[in-house]
C-alpha positions as CSV (number, residue, x, y, z in Angstrom):
1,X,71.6,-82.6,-147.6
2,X,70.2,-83.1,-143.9
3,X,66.9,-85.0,-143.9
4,X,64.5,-84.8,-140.8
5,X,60.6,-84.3,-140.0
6,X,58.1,-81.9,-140.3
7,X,54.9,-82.7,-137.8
8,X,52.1,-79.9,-138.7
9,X,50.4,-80.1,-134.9
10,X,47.2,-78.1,-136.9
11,X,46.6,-82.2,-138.6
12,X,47.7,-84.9,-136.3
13,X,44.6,-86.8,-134.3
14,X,46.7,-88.7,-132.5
15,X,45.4,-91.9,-134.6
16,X,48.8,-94.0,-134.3
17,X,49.0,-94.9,-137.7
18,X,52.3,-93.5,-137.9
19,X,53.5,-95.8,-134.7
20,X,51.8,-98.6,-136.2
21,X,52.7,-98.5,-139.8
22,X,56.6,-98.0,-138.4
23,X,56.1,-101.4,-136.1
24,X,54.7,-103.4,-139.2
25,X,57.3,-102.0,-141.6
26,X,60.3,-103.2,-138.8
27,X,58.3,-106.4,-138.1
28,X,61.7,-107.9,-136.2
29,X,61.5,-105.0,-133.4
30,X,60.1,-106.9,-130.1
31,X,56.9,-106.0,-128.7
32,X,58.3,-103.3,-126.2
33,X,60.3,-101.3,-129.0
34,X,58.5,-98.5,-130.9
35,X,61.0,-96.6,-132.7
36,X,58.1,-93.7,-133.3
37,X,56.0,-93.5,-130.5
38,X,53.0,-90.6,-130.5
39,X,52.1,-88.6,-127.1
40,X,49.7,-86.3,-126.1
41,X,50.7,-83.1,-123.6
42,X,48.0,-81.0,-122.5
43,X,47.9,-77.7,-120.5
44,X,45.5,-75.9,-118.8
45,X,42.8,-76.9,-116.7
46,X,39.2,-78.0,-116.9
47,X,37.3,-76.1,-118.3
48,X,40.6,-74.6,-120.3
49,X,42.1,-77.3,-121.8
50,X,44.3,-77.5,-124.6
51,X,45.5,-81.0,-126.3
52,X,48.5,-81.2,-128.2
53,X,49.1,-84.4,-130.2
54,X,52.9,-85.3,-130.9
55,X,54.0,-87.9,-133.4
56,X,57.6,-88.7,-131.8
57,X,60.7,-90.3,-133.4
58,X,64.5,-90.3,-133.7
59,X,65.4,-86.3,-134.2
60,X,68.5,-87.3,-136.9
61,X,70.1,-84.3,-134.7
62,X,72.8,-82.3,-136.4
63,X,74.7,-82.7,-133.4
64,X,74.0,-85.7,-131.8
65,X,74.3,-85.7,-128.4
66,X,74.1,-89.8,-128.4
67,X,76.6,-89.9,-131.0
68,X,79.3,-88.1,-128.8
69,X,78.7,-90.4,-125.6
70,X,78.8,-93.3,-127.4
71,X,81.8,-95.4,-126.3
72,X,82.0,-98.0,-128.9
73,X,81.6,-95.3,-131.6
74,X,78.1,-97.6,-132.7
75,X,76.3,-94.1,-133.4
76,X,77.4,-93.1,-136.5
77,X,75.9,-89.7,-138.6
78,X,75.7,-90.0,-142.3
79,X,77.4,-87.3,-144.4
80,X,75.4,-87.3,-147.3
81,X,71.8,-87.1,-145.4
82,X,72.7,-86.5,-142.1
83,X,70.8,-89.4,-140.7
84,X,72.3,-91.0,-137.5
85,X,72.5,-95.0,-137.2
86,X,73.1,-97.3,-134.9
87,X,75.2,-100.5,-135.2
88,X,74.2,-102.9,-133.4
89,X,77.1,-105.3,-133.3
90,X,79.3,-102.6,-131.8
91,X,76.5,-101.2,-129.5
92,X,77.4,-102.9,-125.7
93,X,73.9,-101.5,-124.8
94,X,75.5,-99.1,-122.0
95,X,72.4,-96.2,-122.5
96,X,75.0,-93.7,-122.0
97,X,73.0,-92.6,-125.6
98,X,69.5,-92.7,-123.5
99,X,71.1,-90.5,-120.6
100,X,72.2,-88.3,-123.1
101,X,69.5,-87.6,-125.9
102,X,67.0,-84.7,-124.6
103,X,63.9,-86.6,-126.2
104,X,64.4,-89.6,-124.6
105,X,64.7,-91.5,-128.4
106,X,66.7,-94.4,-127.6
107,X,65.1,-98.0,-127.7
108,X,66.5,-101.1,-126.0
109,X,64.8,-104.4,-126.8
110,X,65.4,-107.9,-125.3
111,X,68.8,-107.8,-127.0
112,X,69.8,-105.1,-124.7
113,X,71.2,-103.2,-128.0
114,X,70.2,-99.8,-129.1
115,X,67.9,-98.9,-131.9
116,X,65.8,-96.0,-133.1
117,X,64.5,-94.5,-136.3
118,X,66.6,-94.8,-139.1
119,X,64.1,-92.5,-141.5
120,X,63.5,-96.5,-143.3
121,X,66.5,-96.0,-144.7
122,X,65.6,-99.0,-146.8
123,X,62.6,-97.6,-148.6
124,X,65.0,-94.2,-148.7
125,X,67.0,-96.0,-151.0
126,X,64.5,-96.9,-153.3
127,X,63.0,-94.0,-153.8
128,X,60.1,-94.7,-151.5
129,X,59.1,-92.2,-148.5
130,X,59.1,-93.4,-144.6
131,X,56.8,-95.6,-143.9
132,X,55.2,-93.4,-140.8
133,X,54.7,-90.6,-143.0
134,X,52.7,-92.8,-145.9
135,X,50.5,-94.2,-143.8
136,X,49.6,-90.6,-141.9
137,X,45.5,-90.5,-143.2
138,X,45.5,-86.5,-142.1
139,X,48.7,-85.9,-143.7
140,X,50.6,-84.3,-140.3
141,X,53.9,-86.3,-141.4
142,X,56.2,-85.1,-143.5
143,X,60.1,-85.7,-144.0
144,X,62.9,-85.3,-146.8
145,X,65.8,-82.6,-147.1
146,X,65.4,-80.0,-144.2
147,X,65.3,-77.2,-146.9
148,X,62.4,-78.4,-148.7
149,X,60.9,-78.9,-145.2
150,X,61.7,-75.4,-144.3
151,X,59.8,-74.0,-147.3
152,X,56.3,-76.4,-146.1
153,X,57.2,-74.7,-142.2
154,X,57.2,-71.2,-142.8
155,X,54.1,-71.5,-145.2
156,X,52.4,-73.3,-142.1
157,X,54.0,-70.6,-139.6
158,X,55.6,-74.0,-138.2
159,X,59.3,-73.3,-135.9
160,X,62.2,-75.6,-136.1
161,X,62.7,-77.2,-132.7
162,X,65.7,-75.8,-131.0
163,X,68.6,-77.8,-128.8
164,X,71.8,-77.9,-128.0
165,X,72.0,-81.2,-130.2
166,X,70.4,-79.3,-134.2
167,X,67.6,-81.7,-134.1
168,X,66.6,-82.2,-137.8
169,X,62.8,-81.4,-136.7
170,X,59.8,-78.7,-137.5
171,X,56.7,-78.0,-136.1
């Protein structure tokens, strides 16, 4: 049962409680890793202008493109919820992964080593929900088992984002 994301663009204010929540629930990640990270794109131009706010994370892509590059193997995928870790004692912090994700996920901290979302696989374990997702106040955030995601998309007219890599992500 893949797990992944569902960001409803109609909700998010770009407030950063996601990216912060995420910091204070990893409290060991140094100041210059943010495994969520939220942007803002805009088109158009003045007096046209169109914000888009974008609450950004690991993809947990069905096909992984850092997975495959890896040459340690230190990106593994999951089978039973399809999310994709990182082992840091067998990362050599190469960034082939960086190179080849298309969202640019990949973190390296002072460590050199690679790390990204890992859904808080912790609190997944006890039941709990990610931590970016509880602490979203307009309720843009959503994860769990890509079917169940599916459903909330196509009631919100939301797409699943399309790669190469499957990435395990509406909107």
């Amino acid at each position: 049962m893949q797990k992944g994301f569902y960001l409803d663009l109609t909700r998010c204010t770009s407030c950063y409680s996601c990216m912060v929540a995420c910091k204070a629930h990893h409290p060991s990640l140094d100041e210059t890793v943010y495994w969520r990270r939220v942007i803002t794109l805009e088109k158009g131009t003045y007096p046209v202008v169109r914000l888009t706010n974008l609450s950004l994370s690991c993809m947990h892509c069905g096909t992984p493109a850092c997975k495959i590059v890896c040459p340690t193997k230190a990106i593994s995928k999951r089978a039973e919820d399809g999310l994709v870790l990182v082992n840091p004692d067998l990362c050599i912090g190469c960034k082939m992964c960086l190179m080849a994700c298309p969202f640019g996920v990949p973190q390296f901290g002072k460590n050199g080593k690679m790390q990204k979302c890992d859904l808080c696989l912790d609190r997944l374990e006890t039941g709990l929900t990610p931590a970016c997702m509880n602490a979203c106040p307009a309720k843009a955030l959503h994860a769990g088992p890509m079917d169940e995601l599916s459903s909330l998309a196509n009631r919100k007219a939301a797409n699943r984002l399309i790669r190469t890599t499957d990435p395990s992500f509406f909107v």
